[in-house]
N, C-alpha and C positions, 0 to 999 in steps of 0.2 A: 646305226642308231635306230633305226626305221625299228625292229624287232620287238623295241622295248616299248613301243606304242604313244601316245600322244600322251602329253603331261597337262596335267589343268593346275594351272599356275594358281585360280585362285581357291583353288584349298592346300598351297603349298606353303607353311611357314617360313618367317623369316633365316629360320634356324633349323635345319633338322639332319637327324644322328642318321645316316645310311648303313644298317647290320646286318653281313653277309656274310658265311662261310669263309668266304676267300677274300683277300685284300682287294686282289683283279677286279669280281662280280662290283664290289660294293664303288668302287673307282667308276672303273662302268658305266655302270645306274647313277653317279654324280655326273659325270659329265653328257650325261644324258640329258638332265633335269636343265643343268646350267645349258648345254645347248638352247632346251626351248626357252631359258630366262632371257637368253639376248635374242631369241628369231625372230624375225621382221618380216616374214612371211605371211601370207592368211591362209585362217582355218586352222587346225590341228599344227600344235606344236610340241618338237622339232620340227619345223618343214622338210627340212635336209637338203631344201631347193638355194637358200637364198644366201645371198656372201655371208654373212652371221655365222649359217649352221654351216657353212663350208669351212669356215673358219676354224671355226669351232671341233670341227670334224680331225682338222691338220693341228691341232692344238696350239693355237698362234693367236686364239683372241683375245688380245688385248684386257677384255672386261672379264675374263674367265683367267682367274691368278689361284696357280696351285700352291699349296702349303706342304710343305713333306720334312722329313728329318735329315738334315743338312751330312755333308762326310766330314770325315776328318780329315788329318795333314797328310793320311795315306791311303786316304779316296775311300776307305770304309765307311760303310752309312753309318751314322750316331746312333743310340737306344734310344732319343727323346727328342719330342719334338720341347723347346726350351722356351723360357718366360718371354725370352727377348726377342724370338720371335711371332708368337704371340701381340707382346710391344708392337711392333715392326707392322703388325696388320693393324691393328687400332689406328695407327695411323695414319696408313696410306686408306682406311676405308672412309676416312673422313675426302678421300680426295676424288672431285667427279667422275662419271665415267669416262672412256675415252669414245666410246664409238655406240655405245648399246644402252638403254633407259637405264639397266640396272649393271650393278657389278657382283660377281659371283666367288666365291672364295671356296675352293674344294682343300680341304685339310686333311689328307691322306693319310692312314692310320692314325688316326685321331686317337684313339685309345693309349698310346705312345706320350700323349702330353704328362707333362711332370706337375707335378702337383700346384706350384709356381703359377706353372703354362694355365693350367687349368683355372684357378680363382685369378689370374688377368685374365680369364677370358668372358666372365660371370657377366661383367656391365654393358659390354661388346654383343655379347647375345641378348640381352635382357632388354638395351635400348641401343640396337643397330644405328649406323646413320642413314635417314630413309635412302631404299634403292637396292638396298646390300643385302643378298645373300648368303648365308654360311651350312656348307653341306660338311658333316662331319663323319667319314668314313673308318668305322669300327670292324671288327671280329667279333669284339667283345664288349659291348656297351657297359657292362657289369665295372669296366677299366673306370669309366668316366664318374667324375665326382658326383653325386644327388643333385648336388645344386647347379653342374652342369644339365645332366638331363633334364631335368625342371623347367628349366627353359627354353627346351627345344620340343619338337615332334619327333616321333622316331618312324621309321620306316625298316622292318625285317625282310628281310628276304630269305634267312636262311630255311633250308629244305628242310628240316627233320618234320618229320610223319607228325600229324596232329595228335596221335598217340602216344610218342615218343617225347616231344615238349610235354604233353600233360603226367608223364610219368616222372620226369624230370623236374619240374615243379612241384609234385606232389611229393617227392624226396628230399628237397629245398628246405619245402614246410616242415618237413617231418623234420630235417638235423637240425632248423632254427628254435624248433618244438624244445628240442632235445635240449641244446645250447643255451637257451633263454630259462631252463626248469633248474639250471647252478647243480643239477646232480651230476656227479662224475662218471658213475655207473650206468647211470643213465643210457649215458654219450657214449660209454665205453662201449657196451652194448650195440645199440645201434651202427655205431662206425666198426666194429668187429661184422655186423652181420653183412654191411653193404659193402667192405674191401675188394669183394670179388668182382665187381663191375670191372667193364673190360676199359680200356683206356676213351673210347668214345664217350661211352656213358657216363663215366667219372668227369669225364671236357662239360658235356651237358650239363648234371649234376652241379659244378662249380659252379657255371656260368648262370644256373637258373638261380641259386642262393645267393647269389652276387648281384643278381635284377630285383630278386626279392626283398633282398636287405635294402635296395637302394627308392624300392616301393614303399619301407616301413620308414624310412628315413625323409620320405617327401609326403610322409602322412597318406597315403594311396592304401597299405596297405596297414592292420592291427599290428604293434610291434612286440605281442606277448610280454608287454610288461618289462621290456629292455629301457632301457635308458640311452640318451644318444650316443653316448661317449662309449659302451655297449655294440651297439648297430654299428659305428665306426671300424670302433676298435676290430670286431668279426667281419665285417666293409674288405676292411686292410689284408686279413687272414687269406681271405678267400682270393684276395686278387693275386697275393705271392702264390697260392697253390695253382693258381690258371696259369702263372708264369714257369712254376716248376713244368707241369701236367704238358706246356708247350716244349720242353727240351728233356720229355721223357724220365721225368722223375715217375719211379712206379707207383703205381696208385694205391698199394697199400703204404706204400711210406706216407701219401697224402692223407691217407684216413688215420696213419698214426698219428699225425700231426694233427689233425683237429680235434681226436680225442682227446689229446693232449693240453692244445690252445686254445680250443673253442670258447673255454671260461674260462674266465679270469680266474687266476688264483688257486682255480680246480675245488672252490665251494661252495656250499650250497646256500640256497636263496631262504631254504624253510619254508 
């Protein structure tokens, strides 16, 4: 744990989205964070000295309760982390801790939550019961509903090149440009010219339209004269196409597809 460096608890929200490349990295860096939330050590925390962060180390403590997506009857992991368990944490966080001032709740692929999962989880992060931590580890924050993120802090980790996210967001803009102008041809256009991005750039691509939209939706960012139900409705588009783009749907079928669905209707605004 030592690597990932001392954590300052008091700029760490009660809530916050851990977004990492990899499921592993972003796991990690939570249980990283939640080690120094229970260390009882001094000075810099994690200590990694003290029974806490030993604990903590062997994944056995008590105040550190992981959340993940349950299997089935024949030991398969589920697709979704589900309402009812979501339920299941609301109320055990009402219950004190056992051993450490606070208690920490790491939600493992949190982007996984079902829609459900997600608006129980609204009031839960909005007004925790004091003490309680909730680290929510993503891939794809773009997954999480507005009104989740809103609530939370986010913490990115992933690598891409400060060039690469700026390029990728500047393409975001451009197809929400497109999308939000109700021309067909427009769009047609556009998503003809960019098809040829390679599978990575097209993962970027989604993911940055998908933070974008979820920026115009929590008022952060101008929403080009969309309407909510609009931001949603293209919300929704973009999460199916990151799920395709994860099991190797070709990226020009993805750019069909949004020239296709991007508008409603396929007309124009005037």
């Amino acid at each position: 744990m030592a690597e990932l460096g001392f954590v300052d608890l008091r700029r760490m929200s009660h809530a916050c989205i851990i977004s990492a490349r990899s499921p592993e990295e972003a796991l990690r860096t939570a249980r990283h964070i939640a080690a120094a939330a229970v260390c009882t050590g001094q000075g810099g925390k994690p200590c990694g000295r003290c029974r806490a962060c030993r604990k903590a180390g062997e994944g056995i403590h008590p105040d550190i309760i992981p959340v993940c997506r349950l299997s089935d009857d024949k030991g398969r992991q589920k697709r979704e982390i589900s309402v009812d368990q979501i339920r299941a944490v609301s109320a055990d966080a009402v219950v004190l801790p056992n051993e450490a001032g606070r208690k920490v709740y790491i939600i493992e692929d949190a982007d996984s939550m079902n829609i459900p999962a997600q608006n129980a989880a609204l009031k839960l992060l909005e007004e925790p019961p004091a003490g309680v931590m909730f680290l929510l580890c993503v891939t794809n924050a773009g997954q999480l509903l507005p009104t989740v993120r809103s609530r939370c802090t986010e913490l990115n980790l992933n690598g891409a090149a400060a060039g690469e996210a700026g390029e990728s967001r500047a393409l975001a803009a451009e197809f929400v440009k497109c999308a939000a102008s109700g021309d067909p041809a427009r769009l047609c256009r556009w998503c003809g010219k960019n098809e040829g991005l390679d599978s990575r750039a097209a993962e970027a691509f989604v993911e940055s339209a998908g933070e974008l939209l979820a920026d115009m939706l929590c008022g952060r960012e101008e929403a080009f004269g969309m309407s909510r139900e609009e931001l949603l409705r293209l919300h929704g588009l973009l999460g199916r196409c990151q799920a395709w783009l994860r099991v190797n749907v070709g990226v020009k079928h993805i750019f069909g597809l949004l020239a296709v669905d991007a508008i409603a209707g396929g007309g124009n605004r005037g």
